[in-house]
N, C-alpha and C positions, 0 to 999 in steps of 0.2 A: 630659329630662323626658318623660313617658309623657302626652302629651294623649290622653283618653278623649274620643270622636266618639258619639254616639248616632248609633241606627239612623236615625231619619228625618233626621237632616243627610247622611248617605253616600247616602240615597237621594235627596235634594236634589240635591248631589252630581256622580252618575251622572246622572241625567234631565238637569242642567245641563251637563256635558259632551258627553251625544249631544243636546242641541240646538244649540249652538253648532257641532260636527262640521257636524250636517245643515246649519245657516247657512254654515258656511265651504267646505262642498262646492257649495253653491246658488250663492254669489258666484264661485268659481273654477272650473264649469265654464265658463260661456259664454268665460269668456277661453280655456281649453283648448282649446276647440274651435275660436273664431280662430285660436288658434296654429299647433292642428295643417291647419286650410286653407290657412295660409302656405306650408304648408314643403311643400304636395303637390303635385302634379303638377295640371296643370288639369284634366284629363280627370275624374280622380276626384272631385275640388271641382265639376265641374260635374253628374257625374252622383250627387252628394248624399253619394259613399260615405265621407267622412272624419267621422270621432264624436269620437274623446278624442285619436287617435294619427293620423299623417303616412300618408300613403298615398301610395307614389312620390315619396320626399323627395327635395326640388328647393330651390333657392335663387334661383328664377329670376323670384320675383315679388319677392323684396327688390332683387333687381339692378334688376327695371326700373323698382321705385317708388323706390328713389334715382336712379337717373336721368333722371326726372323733371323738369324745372327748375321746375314751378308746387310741387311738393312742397318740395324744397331752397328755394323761395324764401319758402314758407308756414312752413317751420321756422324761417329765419330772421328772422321776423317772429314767431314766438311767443316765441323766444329771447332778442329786441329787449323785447318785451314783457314776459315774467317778470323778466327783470332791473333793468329802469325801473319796471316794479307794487311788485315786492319791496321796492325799495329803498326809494321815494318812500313807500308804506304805512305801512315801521316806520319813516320818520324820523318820517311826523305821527303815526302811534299813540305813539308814545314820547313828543314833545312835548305830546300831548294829555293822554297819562295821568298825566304828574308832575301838572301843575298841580289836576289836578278829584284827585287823590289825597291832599291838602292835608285840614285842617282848615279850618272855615268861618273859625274865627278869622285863619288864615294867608291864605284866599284867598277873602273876601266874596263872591266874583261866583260862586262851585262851584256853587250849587245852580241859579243859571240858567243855566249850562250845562251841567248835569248833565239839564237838562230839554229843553234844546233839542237836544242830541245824543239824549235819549230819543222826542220826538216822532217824529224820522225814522227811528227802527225801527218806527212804527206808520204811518205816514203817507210816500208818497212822490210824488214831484213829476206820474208817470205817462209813460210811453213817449214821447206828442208833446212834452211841451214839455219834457223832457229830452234830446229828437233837435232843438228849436229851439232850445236852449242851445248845443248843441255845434254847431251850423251857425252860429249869430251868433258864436260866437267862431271860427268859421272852423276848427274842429279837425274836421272831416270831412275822410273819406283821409289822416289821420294816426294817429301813433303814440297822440299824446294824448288823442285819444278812446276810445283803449281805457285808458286808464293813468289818467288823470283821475279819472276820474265815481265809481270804486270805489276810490279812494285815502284815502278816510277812515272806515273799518271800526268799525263803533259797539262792534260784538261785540267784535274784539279790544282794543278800548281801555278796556271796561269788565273786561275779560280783564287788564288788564296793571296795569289803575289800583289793583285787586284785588292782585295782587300785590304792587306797593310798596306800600299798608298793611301787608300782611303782613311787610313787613321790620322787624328791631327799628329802635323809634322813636331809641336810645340812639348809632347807628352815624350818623343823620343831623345829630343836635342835638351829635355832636362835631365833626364835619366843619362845623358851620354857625359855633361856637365859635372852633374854629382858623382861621376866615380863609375860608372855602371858601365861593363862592359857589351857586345855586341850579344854575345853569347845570354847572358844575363837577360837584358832587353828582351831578346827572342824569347826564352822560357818563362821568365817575371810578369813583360808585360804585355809582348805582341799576342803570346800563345792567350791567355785570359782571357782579353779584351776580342781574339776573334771565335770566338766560341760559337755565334752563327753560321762563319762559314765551316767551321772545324765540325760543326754537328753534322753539316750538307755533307761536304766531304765523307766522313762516318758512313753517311748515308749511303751515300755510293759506291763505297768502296765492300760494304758488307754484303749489300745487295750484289753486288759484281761477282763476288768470290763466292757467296753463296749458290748466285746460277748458275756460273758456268762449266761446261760439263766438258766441250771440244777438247781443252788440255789434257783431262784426266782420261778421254778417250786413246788420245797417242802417245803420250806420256810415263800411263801406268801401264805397265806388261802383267801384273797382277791382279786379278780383277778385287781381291781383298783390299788392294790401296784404291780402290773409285771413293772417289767424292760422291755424296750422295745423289746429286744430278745427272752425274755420268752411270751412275747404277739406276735411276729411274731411265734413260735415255734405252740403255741396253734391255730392260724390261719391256718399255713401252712400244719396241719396235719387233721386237720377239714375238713370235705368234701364238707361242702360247707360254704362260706363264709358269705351268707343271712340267714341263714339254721334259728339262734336265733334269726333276727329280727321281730318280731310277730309286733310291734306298729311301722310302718313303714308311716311315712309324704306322703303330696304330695310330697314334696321338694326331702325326701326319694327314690321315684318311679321314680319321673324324674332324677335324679342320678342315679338311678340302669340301666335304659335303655341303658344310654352314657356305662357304663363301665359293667367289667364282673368280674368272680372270678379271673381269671388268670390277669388281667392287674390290679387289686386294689392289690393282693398280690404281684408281682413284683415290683409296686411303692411303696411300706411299705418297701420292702427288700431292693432295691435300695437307697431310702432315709435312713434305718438304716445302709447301711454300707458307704453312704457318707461322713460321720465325720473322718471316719479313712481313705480313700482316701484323704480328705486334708489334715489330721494333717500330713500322713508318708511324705510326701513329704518335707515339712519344718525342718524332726525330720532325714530325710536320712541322710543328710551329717556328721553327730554327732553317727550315728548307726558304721561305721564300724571302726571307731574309737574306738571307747567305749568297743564294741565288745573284739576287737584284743589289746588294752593296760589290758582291765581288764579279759585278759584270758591268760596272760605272766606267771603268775606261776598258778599254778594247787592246 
């Protein structure tokens, strides 16, 4: 079938695709230009010469920042951490949103709850006595202070609760018929069937835990327990990157020569944000999805 386009739609259009271009050139240069400091030679990363492409490509600031141990050990502390955040998040967003997804008639208490999860999007407890929470329950220099405090995501739950409305009513009320209990429902058939929004979800919340670095900044007293973002944070604001190595090897010297501050701190940044370059690509197809069903009612 011959769809007829008017002029000003195609001109719509055109202007809409060269501003999204310019937008997606703005966001992926500065990563480019990380990239290509990684892969150069120090010389050139220091005397400013590397733009979009490698100048004197070298692999010798990826070698020395995995060999690292405060690096390998801040990886493994964020690793610890996206998969205890993940997890623990979608098991309470999923519990949270069956129930407030209910009818008033099936679940009297919805709407003050529906308002007391709404309050703490407007209102929050404030920096100190959310740092004297976590010290009285003793979860400073642990895993739980980072995994905790964001464990119950208002956004995605009103995200998810959205969603199971949107399921036919008719799939639940036969399951409820044959025998099947609430609980049942919720893990048999609601969780399955919302696998678009649960991928978003996923999405967000891995992403979330993987960035953020503020908690693990006041948090951990130990600079051993940073999440890896809070270890690039404290790198990247530092003025020089050798500045504390006083007990430095041969092995040490000969490493420092090959590379420089600017080309060890852009392969740190670049390898911390390559986790989330491969997971969205896999998690896209299921994003606008999830998105746009579990944002049908308001």
């Amino acid at each position: 079938m011959d769809i007829h386009i008017s002029l000003g739609r195609k001109i719509f259009l055109v202007c809409n695709n060269i501003v999204l271009i310019a937008l997606a050139v703005v966001c992926l240069l500065p990563l480019i230009n990380i990239l290509a400091i990684s892969f150069s030679s120090s010389s050139a990363a220091t005397a400013g010469a590397v733009k979009l492409w490698p100048v004197d490509f070298t692999l010798s600031s990826y070698k020395y920042a995995l060999s690292k141990p405060e690096f390998l050990q801040s990886l493994l502390v964020s690793i610890e951490r996206v998969v205890l955040g993940t997890f623990i998040s979608l098991a309470v967003v999923i519990i949270s949103a069956y129930p407030l997804s209910k009818e008033r008639t099936e679940f009297p208490m919805r709407t003050f709850y529906v308002w007391f999860f709404f309050v703490t999007i407007l209102f929050s407890g404030g920096l100190i006595p959310t740092y004297m929470v976590i010290r009285n329950y003793h979860m400073l220099d642990t895993i739980w202070a980072l995994v905790l405090p964001g464990a119950v995501a208002v956004f995605n739950i009103v995200l998810l609760l959205n969603f199971f409305r949107g399921t036919p009513k008719e799939i639940q009320e036969a399951a409820l018929v044959d025998g099947c209990t609430h609980w049942k429902l919720l893990w048999k058939i609601m969780v399955p069937i919302s696998m678009p929004a649960l991928a978003t979800i996923l999405l967000f919340t891995c992403v979330g835990q993987w960035n953020s670095w503020f908690d693990g900044l006041i948090y951990m007293n130990s600079p051993t327990n940073y999440p890896l973002q809070t270890y690039l944070q404290t790198l990247v604001v530092s003025t020089e990157l050798f500045t504390a190595a006083g007990n430095l090897t041969a092995e040490d010297m000969k490493a420092l020569a090959e590379v420089s501050d600017r080309t060890t701190k852009a392969s740190q940044i670049f390898l911390a944000a390559l986790p989330v370059l491969v997971l969205y690509p896999f998690l896209q197809k299921y994003f606008m999805k999830g998105i746009v069903l579990g944002s049908v009612k308001g």
